[in-house]
PyMOL Python script that loads the backbone (N, CA, C, O; Angstrom):
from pymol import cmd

cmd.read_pdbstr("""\
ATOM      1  N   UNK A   1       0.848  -1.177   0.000  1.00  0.00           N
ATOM      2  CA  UNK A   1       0.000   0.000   0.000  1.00  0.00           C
ATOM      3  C   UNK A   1       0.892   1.238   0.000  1.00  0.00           C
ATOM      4  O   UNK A   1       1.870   1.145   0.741  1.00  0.00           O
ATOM      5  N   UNK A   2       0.790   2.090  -0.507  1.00  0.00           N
ATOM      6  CA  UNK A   2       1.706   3.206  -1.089  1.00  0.00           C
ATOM      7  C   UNK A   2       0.829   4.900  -0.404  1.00  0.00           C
ATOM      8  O   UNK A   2      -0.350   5.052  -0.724  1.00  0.00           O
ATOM      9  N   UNK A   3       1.083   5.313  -0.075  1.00  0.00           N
ATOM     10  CA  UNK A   3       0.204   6.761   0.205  1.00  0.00           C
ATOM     11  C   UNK A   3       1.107   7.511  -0.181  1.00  0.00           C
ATOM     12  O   UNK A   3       2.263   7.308   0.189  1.00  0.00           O
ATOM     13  N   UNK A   4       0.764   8.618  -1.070  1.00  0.00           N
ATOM     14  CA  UNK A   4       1.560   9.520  -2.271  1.00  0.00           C
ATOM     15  C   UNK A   4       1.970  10.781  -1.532  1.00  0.00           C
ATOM     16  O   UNK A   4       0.970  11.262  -0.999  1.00  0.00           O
ATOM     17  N   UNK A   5       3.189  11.584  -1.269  1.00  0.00           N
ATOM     18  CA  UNK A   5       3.283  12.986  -1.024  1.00  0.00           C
ATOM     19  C   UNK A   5       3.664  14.215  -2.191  1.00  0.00           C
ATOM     20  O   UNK A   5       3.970  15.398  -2.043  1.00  0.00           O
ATOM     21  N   UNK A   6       3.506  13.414  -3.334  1.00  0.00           N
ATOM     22  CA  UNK A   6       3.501  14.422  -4.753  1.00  0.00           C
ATOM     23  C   UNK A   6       2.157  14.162  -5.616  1.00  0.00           C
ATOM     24  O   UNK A   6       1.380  13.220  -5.464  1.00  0.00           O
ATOM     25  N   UNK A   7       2.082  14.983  -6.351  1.00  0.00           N
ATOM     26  CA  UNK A   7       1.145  15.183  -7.369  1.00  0.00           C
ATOM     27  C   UNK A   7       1.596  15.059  -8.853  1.00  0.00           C
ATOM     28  O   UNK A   7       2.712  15.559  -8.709  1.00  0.00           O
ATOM     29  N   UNK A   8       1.553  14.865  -9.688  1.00  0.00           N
ATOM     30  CA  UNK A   8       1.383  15.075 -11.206  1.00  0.00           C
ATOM     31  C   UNK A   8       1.817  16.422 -11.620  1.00  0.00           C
ATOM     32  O   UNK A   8       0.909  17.237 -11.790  1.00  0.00           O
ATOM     33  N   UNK A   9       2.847  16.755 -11.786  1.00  0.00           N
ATOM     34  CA  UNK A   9       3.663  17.926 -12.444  1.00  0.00           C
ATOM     35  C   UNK A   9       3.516  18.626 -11.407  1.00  0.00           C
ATOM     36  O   UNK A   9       2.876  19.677 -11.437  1.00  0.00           O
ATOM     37  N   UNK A  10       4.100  18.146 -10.288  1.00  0.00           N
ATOM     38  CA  UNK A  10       4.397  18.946  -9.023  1.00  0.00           C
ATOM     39  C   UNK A  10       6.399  18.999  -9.633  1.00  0.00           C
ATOM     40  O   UNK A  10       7.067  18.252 -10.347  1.00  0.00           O
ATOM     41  N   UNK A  11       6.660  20.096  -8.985  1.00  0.00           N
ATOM     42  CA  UNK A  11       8.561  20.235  -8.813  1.00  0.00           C
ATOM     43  C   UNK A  11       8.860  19.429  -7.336  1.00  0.00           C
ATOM     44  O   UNK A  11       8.033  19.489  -6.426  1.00  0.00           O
ATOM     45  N   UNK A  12       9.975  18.766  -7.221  1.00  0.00           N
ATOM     46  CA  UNK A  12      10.340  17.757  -6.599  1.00  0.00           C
ATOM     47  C   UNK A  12      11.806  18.261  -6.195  1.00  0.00           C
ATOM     48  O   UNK A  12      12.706  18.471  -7.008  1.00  0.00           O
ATOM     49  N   UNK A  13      11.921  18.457  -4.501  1.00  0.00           N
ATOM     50  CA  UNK A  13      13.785  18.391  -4.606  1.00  0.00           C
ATOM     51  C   UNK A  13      14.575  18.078  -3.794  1.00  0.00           C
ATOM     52  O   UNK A  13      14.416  18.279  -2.590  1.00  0.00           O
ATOM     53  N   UNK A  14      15.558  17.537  -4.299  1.00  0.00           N
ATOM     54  CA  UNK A  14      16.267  16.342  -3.229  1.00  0.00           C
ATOM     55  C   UNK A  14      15.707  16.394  -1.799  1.00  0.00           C
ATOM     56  O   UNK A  14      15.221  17.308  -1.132  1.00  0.00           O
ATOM     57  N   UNK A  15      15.973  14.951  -1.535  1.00  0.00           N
ATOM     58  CA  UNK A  15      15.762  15.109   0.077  1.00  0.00           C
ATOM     59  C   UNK A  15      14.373  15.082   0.456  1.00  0.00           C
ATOM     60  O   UNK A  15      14.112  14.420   1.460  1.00  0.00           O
ATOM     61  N   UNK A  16      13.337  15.719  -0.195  1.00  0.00           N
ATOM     62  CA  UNK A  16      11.552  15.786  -0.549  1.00  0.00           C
ATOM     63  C   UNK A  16      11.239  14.338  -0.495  1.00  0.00           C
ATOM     64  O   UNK A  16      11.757  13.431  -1.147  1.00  0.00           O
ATOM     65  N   UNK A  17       9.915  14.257   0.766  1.00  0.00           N
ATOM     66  CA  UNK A  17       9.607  12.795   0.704  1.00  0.00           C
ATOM     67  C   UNK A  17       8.550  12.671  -0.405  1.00  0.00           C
ATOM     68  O   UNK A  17       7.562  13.383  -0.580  1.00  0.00           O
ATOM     69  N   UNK A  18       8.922  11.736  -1.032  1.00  0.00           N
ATOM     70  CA  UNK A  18       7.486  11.228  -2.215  1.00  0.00           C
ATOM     71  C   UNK A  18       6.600  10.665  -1.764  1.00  0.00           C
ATOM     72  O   UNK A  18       5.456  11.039  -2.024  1.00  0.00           O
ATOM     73  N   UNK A  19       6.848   9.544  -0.913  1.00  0.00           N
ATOM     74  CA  UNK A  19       6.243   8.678  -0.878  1.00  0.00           C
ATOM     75  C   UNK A  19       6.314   7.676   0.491  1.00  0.00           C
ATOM     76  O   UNK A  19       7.357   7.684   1.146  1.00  0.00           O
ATOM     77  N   UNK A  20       5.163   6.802   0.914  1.00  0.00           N
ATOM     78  CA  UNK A  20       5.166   5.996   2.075  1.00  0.00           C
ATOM     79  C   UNK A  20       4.809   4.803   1.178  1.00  0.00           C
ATOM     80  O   UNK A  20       4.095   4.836   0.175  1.00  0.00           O
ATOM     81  N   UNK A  21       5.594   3.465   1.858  1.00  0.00           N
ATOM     82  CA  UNK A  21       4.852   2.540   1.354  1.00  0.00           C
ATOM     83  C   UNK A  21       5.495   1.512   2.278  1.00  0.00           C
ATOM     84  O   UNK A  21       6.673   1.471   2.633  1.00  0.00           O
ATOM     85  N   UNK A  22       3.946   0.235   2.778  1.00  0.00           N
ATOM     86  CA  UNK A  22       3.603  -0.169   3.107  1.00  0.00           C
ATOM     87  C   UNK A  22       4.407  -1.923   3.122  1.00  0.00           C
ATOM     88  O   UNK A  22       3.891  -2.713   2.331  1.00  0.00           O
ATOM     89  N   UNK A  23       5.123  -2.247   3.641  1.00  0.00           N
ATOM     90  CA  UNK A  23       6.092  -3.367   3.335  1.00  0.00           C
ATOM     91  C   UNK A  23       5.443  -4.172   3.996  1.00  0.00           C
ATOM     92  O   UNK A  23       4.802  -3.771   4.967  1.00  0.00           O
ATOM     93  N   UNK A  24       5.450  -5.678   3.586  1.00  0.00           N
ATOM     94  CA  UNK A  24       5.437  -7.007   3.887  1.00  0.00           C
ATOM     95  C   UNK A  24       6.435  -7.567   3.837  1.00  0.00           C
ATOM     96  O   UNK A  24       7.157  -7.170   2.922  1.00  0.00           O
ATOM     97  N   UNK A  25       7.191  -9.060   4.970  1.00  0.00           N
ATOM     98  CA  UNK A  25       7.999 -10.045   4.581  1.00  0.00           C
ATOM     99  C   UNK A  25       7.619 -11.581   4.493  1.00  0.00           C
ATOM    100  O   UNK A  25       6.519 -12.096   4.294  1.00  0.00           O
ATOM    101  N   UNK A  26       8.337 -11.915   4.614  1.00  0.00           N
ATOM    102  CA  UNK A  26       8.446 -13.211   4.689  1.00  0.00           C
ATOM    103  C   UNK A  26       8.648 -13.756   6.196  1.00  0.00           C
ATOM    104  O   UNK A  26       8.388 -14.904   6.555  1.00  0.00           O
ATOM    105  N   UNK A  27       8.958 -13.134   6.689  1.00  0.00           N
ATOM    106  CA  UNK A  27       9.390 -13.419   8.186  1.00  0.00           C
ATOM    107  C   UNK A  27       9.098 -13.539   9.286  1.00  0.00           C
ATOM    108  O   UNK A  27       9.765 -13.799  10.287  1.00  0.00           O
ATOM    109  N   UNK A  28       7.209 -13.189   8.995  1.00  0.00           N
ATOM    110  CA  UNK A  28       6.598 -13.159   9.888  1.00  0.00           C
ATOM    111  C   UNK A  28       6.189 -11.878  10.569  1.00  0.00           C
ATOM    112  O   UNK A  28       5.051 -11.636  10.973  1.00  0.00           O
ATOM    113  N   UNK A  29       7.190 -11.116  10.651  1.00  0.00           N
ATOM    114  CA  UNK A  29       7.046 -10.010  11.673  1.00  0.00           C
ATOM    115  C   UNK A  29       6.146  -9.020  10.743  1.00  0.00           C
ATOM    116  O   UNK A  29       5.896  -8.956   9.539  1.00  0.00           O
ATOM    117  N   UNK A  30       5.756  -8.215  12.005  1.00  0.00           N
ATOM    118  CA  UNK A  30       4.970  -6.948  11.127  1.00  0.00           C
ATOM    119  C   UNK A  30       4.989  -5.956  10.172  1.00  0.00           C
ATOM    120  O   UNK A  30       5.728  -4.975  10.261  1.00  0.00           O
ATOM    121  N   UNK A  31       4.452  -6.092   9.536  1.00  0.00           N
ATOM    122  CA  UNK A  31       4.547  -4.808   8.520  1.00  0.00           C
ATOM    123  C   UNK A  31       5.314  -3.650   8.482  1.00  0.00           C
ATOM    124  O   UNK A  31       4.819  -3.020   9.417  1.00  0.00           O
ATOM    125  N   UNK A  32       6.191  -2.953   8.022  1.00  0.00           N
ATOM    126  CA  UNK A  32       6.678  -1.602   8.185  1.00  0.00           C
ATOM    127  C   UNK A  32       6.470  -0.915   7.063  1.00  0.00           C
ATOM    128  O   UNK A  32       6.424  -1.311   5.899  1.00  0.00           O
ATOM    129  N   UNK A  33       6.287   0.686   7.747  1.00  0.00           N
ATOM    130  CA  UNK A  33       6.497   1.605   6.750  1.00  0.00           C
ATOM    131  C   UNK A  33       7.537   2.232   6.546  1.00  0.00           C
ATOM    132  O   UNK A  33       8.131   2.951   7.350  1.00  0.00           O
ATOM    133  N   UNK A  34       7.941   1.884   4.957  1.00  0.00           N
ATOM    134  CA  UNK A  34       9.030   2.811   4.464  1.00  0.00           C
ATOM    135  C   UNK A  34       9.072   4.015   3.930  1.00  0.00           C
ATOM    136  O   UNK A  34       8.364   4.185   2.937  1.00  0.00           O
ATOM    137  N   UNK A  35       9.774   4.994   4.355  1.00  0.00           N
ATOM    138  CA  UNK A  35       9.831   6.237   3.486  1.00  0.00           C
ATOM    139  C   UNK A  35      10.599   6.533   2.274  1.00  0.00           C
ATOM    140  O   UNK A  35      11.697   6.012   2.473  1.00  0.00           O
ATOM    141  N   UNK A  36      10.601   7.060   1.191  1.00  0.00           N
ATOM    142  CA  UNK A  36      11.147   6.911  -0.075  1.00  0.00           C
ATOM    143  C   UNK A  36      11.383   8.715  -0.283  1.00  0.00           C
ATOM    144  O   UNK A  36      10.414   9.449  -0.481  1.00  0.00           O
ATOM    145  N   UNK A  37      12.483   9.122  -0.219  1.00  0.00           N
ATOM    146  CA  UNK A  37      12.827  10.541  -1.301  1.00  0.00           C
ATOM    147  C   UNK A  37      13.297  10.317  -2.366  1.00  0.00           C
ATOM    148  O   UNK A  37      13.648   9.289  -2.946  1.00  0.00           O
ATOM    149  N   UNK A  38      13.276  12.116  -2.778  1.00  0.00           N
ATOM    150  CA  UNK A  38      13.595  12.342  -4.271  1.00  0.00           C
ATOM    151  C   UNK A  38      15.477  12.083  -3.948  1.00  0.00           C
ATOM    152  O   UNK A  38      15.999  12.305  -2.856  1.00  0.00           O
ATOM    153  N   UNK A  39      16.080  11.676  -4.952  1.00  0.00           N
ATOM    154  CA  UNK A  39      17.523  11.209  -4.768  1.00  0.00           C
ATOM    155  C   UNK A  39      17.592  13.089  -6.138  1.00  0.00           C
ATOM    156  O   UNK A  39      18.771  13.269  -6.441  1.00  0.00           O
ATOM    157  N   UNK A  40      17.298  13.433  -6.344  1.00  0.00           N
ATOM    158  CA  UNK A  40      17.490  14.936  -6.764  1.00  0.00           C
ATOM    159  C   UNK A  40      16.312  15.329  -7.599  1.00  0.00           C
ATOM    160  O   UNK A  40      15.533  14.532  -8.123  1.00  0.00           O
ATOM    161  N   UNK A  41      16.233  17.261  -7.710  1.00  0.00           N
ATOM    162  CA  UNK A  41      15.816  17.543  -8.029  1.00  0.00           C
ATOM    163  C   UNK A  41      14.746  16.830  -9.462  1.00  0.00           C
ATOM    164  O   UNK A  41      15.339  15.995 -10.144  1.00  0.00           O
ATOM    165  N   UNK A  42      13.664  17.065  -9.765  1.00  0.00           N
ATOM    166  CA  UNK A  42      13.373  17.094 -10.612  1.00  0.00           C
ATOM    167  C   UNK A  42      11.797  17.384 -11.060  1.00  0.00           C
ATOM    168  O   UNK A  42      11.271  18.293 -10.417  1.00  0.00           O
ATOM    169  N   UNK A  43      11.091  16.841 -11.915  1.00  0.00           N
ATOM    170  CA  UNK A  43       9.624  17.001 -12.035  1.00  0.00           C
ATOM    171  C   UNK A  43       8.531  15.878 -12.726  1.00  0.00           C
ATOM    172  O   UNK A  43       8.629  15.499 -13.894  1.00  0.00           O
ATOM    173  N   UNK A  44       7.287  15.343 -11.612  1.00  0.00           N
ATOM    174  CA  UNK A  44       6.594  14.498 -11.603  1.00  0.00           C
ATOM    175  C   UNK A  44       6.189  14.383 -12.951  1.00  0.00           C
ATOM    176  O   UNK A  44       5.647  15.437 -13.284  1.00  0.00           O
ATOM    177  N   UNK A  45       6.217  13.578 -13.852  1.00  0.00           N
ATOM    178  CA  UNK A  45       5.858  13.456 -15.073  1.00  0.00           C
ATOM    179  C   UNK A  45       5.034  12.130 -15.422  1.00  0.00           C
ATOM    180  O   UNK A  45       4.990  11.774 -16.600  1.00  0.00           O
ATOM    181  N   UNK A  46       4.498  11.522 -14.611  1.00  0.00           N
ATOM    182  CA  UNK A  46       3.583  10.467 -14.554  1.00  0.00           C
ATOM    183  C   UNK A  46       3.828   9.717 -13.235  1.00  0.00           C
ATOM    184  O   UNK A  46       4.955   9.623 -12.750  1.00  0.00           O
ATOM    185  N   UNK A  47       2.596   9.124 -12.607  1.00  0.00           N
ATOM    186  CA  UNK A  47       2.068   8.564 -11.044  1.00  0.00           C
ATOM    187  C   UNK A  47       1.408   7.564 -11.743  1.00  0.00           C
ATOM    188  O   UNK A  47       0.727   7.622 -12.767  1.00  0.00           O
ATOM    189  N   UNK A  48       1.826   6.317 -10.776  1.00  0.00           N
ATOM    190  CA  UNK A  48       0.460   5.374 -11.023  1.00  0.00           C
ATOM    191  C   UNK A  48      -0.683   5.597 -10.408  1.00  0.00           C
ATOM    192  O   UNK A  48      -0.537   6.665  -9.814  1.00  0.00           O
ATOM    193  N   UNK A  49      -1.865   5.133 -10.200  1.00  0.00           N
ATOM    194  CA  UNK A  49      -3.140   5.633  -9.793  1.00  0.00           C
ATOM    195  C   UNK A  49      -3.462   4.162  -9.037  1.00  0.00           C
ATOM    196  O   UNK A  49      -4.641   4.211  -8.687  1.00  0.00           O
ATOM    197  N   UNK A  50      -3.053   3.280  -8.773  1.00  0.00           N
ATOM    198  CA  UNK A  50      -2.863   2.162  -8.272  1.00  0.00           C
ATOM    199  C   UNK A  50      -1.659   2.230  -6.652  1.00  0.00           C
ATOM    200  O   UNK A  50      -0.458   2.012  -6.492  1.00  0.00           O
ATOM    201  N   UNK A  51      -2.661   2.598  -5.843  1.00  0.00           N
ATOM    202  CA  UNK A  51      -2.544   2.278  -4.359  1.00  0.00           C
ATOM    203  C   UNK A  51      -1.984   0.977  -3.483  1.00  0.00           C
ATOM    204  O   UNK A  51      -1.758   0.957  -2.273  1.00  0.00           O
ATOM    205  N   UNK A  52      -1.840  -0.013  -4.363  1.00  0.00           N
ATOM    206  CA  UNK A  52      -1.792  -2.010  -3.759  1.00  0.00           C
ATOM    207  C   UNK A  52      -1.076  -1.861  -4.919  1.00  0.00           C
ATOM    208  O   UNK A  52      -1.613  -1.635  -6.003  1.00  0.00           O
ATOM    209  N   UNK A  53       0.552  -2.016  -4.691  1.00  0.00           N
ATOM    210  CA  UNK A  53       1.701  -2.735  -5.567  1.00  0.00           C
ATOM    211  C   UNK A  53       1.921  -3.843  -5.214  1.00  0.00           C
ATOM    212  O   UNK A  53       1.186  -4.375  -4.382  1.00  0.00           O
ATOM    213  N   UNK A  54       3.359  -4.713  -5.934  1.00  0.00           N
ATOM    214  CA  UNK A  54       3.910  -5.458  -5.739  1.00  0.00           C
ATOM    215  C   UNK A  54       5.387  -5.328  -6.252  1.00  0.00           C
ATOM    216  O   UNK A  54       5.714  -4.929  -7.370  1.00  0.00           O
ATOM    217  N   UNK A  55       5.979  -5.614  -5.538  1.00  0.00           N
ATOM    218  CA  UNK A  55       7.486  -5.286  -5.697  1.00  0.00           C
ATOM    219  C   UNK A  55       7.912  -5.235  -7.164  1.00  0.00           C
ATOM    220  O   UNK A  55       7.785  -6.368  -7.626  1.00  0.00           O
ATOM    221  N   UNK A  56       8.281  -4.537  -7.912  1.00  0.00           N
ATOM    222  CA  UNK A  56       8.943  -4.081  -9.046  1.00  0.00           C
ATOM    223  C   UNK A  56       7.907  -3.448 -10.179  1.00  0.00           C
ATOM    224  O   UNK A  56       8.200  -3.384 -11.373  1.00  0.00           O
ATOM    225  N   UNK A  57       6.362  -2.884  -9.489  1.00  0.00           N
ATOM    226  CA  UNK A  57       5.858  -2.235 -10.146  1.00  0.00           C
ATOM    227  C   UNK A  57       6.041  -0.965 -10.275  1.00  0.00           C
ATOM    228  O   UNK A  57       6.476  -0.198  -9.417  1.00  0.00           O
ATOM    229  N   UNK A  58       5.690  -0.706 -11.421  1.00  0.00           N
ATOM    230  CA  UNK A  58       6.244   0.942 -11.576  1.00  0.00           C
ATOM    231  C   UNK A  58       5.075   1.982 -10.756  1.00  0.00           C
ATOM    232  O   UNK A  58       3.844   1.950 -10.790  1.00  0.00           O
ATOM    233  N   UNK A  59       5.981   2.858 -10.053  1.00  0.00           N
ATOM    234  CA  UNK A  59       4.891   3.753  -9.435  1.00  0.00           C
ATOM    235  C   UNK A  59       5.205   5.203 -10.077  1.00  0.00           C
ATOM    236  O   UNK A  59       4.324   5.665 -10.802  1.00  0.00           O
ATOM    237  N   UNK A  60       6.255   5.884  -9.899  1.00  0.00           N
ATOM    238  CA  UNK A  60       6.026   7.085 -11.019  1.00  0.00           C
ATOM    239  C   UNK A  60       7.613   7.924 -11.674  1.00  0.00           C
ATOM    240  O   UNK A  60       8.757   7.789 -11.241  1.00  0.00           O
ATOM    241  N   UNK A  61       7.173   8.692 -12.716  1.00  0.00           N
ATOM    242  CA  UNK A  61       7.856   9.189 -13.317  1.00  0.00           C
ATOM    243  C   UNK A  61       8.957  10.204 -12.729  1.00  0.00           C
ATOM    244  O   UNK A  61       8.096  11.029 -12.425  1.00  0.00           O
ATOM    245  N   UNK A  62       9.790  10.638 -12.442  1.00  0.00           N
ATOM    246  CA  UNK A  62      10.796  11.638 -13.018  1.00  0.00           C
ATOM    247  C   UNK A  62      11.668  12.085 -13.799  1.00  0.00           C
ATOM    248  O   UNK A  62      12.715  11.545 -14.156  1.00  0.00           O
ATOM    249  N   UNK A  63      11.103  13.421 -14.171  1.00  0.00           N
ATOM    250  CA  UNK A  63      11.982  13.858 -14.677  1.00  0.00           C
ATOM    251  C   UNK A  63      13.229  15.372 -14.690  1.00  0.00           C
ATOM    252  O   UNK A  63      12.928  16.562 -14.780  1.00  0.00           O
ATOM    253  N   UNK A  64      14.749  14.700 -14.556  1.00  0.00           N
ATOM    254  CA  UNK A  64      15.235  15.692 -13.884  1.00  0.00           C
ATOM    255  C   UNK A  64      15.365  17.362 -14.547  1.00  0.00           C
ATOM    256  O   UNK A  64      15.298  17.590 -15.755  1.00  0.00           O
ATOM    257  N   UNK A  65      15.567  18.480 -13.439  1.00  0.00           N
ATOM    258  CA  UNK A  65      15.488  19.900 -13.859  1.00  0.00           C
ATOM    259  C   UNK A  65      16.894  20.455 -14.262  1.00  0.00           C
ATOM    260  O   UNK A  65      17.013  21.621 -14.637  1.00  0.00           O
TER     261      UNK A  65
END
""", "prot")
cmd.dss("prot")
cmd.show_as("cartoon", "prot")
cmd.util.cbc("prot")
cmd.orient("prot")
């Protein structure tokens, strides 16, 4: 489960959290949430609209400024 902190042609810059998402293991133990930043500047150029991933789905675009 993913909960979004950008928008669709929002400006983005380093260090800026994007994103939360919702981890499962294998291991039994509980769930954690991970936080994800921008690794640099740039600008949202497509989001998936799909909330419930699975590991190596694409969630969204950048592109750098």
């Amino acid at each position: 489960m993913i909960k979004f902190y950008v928008k669709l042609g929002e400006t983005i810059y380093k260090n800026q959290k994007l994103y939360e998402i919702l981890t499962f293991n294998k291991t039994g133990e509980f769930p954690q949430v991970q936080e994800v930043f921008a690794e640099s500047d740039g600008l949202i150029f497509d989001i998936t609209r799909n909330h419930s991933v699975n590991q190596w789905d694409y969630l969204l675009g950048v592109m750098p400024c």
